[in-house]
C-alpha positions as CSV (number, residue, x, y, z in Angstrom):
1,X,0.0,0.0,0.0
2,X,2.9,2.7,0.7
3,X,4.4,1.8,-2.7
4,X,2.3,4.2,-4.6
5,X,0.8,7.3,-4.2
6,X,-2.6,8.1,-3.1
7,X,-5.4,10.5,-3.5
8,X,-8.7,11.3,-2.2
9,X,-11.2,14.2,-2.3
10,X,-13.2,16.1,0.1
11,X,-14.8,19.1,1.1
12,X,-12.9,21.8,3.3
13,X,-14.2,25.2,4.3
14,X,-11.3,27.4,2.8
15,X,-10.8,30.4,0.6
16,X,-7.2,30.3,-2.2
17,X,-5.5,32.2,1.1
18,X,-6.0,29.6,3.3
19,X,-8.2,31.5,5.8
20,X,-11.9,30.8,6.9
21,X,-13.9,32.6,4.4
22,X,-18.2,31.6,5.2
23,X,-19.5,29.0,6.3
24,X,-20.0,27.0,3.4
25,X,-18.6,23.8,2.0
26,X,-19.4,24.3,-1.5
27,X,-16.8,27.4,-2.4
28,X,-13.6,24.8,-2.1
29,X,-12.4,21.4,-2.5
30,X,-9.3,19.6,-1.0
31,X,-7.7,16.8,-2.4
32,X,-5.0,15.0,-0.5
33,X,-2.4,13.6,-2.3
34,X,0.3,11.1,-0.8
35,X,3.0,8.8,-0.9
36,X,6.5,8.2,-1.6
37,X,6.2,9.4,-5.4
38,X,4.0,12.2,-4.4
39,X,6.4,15.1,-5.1
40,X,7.1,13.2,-8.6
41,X,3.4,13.7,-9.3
42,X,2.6,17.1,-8.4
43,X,6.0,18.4,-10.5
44,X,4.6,16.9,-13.7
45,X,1.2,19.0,-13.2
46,X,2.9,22.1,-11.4
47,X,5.4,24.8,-12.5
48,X,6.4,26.0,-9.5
49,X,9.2,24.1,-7.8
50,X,7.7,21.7,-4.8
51,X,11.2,20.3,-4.1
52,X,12.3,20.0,-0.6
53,X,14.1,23.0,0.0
54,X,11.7,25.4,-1.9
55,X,8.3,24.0,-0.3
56,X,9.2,22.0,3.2
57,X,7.1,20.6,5.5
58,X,4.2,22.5,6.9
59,X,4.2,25.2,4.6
60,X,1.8,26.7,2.0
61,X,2.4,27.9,-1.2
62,X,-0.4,28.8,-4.3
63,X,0.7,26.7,-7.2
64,X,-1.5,25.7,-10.5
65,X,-2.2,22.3,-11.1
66,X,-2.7,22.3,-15.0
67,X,-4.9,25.7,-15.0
68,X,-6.7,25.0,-11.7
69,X,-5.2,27.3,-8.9
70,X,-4.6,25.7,-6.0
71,X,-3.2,26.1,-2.1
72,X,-0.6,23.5,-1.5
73,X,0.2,23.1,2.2
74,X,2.4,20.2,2.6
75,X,1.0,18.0,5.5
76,X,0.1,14.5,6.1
77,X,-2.1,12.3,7.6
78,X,-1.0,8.9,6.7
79,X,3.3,9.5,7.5
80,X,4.1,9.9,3.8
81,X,5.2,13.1,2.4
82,X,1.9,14.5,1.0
83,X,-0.2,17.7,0.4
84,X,-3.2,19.0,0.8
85,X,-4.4,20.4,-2.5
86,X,-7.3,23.4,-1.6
87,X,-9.0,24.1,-5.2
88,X,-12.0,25.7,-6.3
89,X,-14.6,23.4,-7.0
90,X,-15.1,24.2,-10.4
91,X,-11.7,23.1,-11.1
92,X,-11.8,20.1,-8.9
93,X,-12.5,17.2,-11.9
94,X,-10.2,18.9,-13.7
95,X,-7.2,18.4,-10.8
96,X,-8.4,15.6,-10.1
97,X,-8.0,14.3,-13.6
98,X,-5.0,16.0,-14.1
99,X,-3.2,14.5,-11.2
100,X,-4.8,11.1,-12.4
101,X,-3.2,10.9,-15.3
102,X,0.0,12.4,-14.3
103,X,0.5,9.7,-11.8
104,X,-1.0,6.6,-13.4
105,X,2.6,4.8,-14.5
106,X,3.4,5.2,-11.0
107,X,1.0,3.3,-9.8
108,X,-1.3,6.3,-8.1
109,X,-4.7,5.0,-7.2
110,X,-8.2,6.3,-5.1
111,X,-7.3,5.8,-1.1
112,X,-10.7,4.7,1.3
113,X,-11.3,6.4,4.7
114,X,-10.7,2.8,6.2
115,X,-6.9,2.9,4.8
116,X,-6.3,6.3,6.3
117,X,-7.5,5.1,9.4
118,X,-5.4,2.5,9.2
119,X,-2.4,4.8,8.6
120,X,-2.8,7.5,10.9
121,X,-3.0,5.3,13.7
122,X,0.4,3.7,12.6
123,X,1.7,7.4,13.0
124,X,0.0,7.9,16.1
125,X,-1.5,10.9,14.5
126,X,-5.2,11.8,16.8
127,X,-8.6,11.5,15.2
128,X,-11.2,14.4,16.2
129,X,-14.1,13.4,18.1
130,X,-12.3,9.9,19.2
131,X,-8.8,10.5,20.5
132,X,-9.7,14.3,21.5
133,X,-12.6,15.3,21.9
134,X,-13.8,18.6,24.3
135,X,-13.6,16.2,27.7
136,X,-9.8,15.9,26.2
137,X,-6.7,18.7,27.1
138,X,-3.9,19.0,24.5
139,X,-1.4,17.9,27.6
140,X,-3.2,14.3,28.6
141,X,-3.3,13.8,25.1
142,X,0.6,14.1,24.1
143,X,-0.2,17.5,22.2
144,X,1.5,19.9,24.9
145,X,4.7,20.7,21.8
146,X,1.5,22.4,20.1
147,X,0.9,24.8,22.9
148,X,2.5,28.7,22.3
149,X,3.2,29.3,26.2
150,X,5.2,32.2,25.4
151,X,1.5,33.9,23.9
152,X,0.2,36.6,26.2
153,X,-3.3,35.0,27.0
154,X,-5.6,32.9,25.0
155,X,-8.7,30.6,25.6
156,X,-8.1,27.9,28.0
157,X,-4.2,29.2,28.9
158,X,-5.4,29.4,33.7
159,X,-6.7,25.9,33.2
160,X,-3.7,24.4,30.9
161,X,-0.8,26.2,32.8
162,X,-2.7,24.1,36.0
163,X,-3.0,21.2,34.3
164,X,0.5,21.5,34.0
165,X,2.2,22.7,36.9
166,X,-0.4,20.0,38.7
167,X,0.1,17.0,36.2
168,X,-2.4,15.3,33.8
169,X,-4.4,12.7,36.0
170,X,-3.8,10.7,32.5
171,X,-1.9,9.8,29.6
172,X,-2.9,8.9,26.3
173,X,-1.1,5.5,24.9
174,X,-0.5,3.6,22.2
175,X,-0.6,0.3,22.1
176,X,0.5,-2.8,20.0
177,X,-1.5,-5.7,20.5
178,X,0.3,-9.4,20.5
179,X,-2.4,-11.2,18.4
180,X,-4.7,-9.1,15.9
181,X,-7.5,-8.8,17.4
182,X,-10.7,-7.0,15.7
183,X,-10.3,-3.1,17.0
184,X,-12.4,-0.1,16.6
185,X,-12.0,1.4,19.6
186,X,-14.4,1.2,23.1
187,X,-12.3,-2.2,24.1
188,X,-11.2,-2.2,27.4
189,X,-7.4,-1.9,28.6
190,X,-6.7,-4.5,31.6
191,X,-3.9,-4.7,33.9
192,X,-3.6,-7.8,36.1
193,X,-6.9,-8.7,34.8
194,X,-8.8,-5.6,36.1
195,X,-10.2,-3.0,33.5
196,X,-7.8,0.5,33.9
197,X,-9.1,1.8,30.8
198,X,-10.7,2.2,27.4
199,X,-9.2,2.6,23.9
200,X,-10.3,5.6,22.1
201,X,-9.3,3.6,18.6
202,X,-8.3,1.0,16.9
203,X,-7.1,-0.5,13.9
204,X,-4.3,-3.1,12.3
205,X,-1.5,-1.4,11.0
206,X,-0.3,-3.1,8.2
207,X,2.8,-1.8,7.1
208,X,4.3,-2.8,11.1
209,X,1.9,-6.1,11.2
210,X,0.1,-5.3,14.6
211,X,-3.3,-4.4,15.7
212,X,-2.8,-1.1,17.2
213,X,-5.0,1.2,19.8
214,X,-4.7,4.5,21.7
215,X,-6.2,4.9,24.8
216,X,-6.3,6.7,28.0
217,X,-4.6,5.1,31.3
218,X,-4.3,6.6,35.1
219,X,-0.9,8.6,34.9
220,X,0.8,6.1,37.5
221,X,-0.1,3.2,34.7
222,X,0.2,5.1,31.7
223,X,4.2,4.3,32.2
224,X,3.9,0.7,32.5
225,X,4.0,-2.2,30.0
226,X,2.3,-4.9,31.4
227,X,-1.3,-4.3,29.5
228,X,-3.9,-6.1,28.2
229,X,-6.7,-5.5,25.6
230,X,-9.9,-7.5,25.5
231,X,-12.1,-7.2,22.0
232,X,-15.3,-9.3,21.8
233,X,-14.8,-11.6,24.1
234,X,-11.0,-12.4,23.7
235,X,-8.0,-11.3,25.7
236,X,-4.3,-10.5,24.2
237,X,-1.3,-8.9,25.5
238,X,0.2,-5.2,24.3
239,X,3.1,-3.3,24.7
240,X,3.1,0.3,24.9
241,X,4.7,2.4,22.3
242,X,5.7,5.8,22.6
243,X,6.2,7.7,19.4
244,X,5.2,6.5,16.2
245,X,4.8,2.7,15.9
246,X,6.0,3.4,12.2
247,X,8.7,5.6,10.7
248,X,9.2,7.3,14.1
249,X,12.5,9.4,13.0
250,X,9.5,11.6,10.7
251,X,12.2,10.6,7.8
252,X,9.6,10.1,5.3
253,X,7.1,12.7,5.7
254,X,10.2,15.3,5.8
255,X,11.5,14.0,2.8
């Protein structure tokens, strides 16, 4: 699956400058387009240079893709270097078509929700409204490097800077299971047999081979390694892994 590149499309709610505009979803489209031969893609659809050095991680640029104007911001969900293309949608079939074809030698192909999920989870990277949610703070949940302390005052900074001069009462995990058990997430997390917690999500990771699952555990367990994970009925071990279960240097995404 990570041999070839990848490409979906979606609504998003943002103008060609990258800011909010209305509250509408029909004004643009995003498509997100991935994989190691990404880059090779968009520069056979693209004059402007989307090398490395000239368009690095987590920056936008406005680029064309064959006379469709587009906002390039080079992110990824899945841990492969990737952008997310914001277009008009009245030139969205005609990206869309363009990248198609551009790609098709190299084996570029239509990527399901399912897949991503898959992915993501791989990379450890949080889905909305499962992982965090509004009963979830940025510091249980291993997001505390995207906090600006240094900015003079902003919603929520009393009740973070307590959370973390006190300590988060718990720690989100990831964990890799021992046998690949079917997980969604809403399995419980057992530790000498007794239920500590509940996964959040879950899904097998097929580029490492292992069912994985976050989940949040009491802080003074969160550390341990000793875990259990019971899905319909069945019991298997896991082992906690911090970071990314795959690619954790960031190599390929920054490349």
């Amino acid at each position: 699956m990570r041999d070839g590149g990848w490409l979906r499309a979606n609504l998003a709610r943002f103008g060609a400058d990258g800011v909010e505009v209305r509250d509408i979803t029909s004004a643009n489209g995003v498509i997100n387009l991935a994989g190691p031969r990404a880059r090779k893609v968009l520069q056979r659809v693209t004059d402007a240079d989307v090398g490395p050095e000239a368009h690095p991680f987590m920056t936008a640029r406005e680029i064309n893709i064959g006379y469709a104007p587009a906002l390039a911001y080079r992110v990824t969900y899945i841990g492969e270097l990737g952008w997310e293309l914001y277009i008009p949608v009245e030139y969205m079939q005609h990206a869309y078509e363009t990248l198609h074809e551009a790609g098709a030698d190299l084996g570029l192909s239509d990527i399901g929700y399912k897949a991503i999920d898959s992915l993501r989870l791989e990379k450890r990277y949080l889905a909305w409204g499962a992982d965090i949610t509004p009963g979830e703070n940025p510091i249980e949940a291993g997001l505390e490097f995207l906090i600006d302390w240094a900015k003079p005052d902003f919603l929520g900074a009393e009740a973070l800077a307590r959370i973390r001069a006190e300590g988060a009462t718990r720690k989100l995990v990831c964990l890799a299971l021992d046998d690949p058990l079917a997980v969604f997430g809403g399995e419980a997390i057992l530790v000498d047999g007794a239920p500590v917690g509940q996964t959040t999500s879950g899904n097998f990771g097929y580029s490492v081979g292992k069912s994985l699952v976050l989940g949040y555990l009491p802080r003074e367990l969160a550390a341990g390694n000793a875990f259990e994970v019971e899905a319909f009925g069945r019991r298997t071990g896991a082992v906690r892994i911090d970071g990314a279960a795959y690619d954790p240097e960031r190599r390929k995404i920054l490349m």
